[in-house]
BAVEX-889955 format. One record per residue: residue in three letters; x, y, z of N, C-alpha, C in turn. Coordinates in steps of 0.02 Angstrom, whole numbers, padded with zeros to 5 digits, always signed. Layout:
alaXYZXYZXYZ/...
# end
This chain:
unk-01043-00030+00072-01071+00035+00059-01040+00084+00109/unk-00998+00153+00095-00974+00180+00144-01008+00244+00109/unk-01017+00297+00165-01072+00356+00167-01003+00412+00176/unk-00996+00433+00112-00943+00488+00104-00946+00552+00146/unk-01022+00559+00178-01026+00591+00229-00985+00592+00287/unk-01008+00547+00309-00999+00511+00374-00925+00512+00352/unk-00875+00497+00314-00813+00492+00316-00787+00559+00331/unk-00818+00616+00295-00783+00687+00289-00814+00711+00371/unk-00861+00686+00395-00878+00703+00459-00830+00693+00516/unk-00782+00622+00508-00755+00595+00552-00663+00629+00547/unk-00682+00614+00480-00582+00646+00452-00579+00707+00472/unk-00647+00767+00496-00634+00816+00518-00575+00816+00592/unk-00593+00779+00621-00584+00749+00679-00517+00707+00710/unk-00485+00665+00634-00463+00602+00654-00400+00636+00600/unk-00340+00604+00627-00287+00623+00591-00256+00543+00573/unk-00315+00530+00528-00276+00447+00487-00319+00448+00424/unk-00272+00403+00371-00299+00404+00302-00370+00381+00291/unk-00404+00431+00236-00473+00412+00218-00484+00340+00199/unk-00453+00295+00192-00433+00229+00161-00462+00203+00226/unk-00458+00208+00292-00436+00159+00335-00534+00211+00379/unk-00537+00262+00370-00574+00269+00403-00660+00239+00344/unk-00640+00220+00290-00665+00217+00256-00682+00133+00253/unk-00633+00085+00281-00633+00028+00295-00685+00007+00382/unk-00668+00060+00430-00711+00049+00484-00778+00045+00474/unk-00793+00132+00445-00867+00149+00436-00907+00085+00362/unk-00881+00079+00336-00928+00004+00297-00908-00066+00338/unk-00869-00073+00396-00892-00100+00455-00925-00107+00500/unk-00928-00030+00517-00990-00022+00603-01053-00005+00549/unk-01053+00038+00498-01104+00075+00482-01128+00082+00432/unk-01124+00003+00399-01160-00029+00340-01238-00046+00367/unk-01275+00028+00353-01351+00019+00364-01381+00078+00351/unk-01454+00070+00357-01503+00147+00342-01531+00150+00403/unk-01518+00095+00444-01556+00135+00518-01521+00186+00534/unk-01545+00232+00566-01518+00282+00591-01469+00262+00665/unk-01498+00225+00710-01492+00196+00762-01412+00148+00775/unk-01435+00114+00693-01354+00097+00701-01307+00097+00669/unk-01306+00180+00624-01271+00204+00607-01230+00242+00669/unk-01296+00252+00711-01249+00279+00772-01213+00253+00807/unk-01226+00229+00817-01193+00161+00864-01121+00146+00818/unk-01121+00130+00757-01065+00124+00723-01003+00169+00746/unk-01023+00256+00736-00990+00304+00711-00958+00296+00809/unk-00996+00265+00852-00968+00273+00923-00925+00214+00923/unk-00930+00179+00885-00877+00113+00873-00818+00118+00840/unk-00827+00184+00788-00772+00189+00753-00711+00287+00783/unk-00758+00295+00831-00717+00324+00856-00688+00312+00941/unk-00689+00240+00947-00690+00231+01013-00618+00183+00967/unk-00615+00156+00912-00567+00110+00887-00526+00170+00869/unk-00528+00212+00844-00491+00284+00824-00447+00316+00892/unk-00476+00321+00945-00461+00338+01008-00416+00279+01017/unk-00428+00227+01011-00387+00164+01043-00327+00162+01030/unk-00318+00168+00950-00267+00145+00919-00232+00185+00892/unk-00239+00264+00885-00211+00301+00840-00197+00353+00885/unk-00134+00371+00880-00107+00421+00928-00101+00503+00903/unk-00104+00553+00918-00120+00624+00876-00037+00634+00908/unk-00020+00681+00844+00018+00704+00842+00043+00749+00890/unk-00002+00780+00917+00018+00828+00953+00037+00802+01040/unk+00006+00732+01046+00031+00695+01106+00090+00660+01100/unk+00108+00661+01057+00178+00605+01025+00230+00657+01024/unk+00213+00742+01005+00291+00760+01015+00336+00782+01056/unk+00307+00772+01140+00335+00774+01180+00380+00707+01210/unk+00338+00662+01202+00367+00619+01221+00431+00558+01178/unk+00429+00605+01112+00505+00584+01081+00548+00620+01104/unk+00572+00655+01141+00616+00682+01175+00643+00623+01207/unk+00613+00592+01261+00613+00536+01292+00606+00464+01261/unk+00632+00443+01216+00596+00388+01189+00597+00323+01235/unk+00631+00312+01287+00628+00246+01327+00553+00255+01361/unk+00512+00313+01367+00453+00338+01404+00410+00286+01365/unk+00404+00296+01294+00365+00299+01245+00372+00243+01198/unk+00334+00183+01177+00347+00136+01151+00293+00149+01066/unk+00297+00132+01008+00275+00144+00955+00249+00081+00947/
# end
């Protein structure tokens, strides 16, 4: 069950496909508690933070690419 909300809430935010943010949140935040839906949405942007790099930090450092590993 993924909460199309909660997706358009996060994609505001997150620069990766609805597919994948759509795969976390019916991971962390398959529920009606409120409590741990929250808890989810801090799980799925702490995995978002982890793993996914924004664009706008990445285009300095292709200038340099020995800096910067992909």
């Amino acid at each position: 069950m993924v909460r199309k909300d909660l997706t358009k809430l996060i994609k505001e935010g997150a620069n990766v496909p609805v597919y994948v943010l759509e795969y976390l949140l019916g991971m962390y935040c398959a529920s009606d508690d409120p409590a741990t839906i929250e808890a989810g949405l801090t799980n799925v942007k702490r995995v978002l933070a982890e793993n996914y790099v924004r664009p706008t930090k990445l285009k300095g450092k292709v200038q340099n690419p020995r800096e910067w590993q992909l």
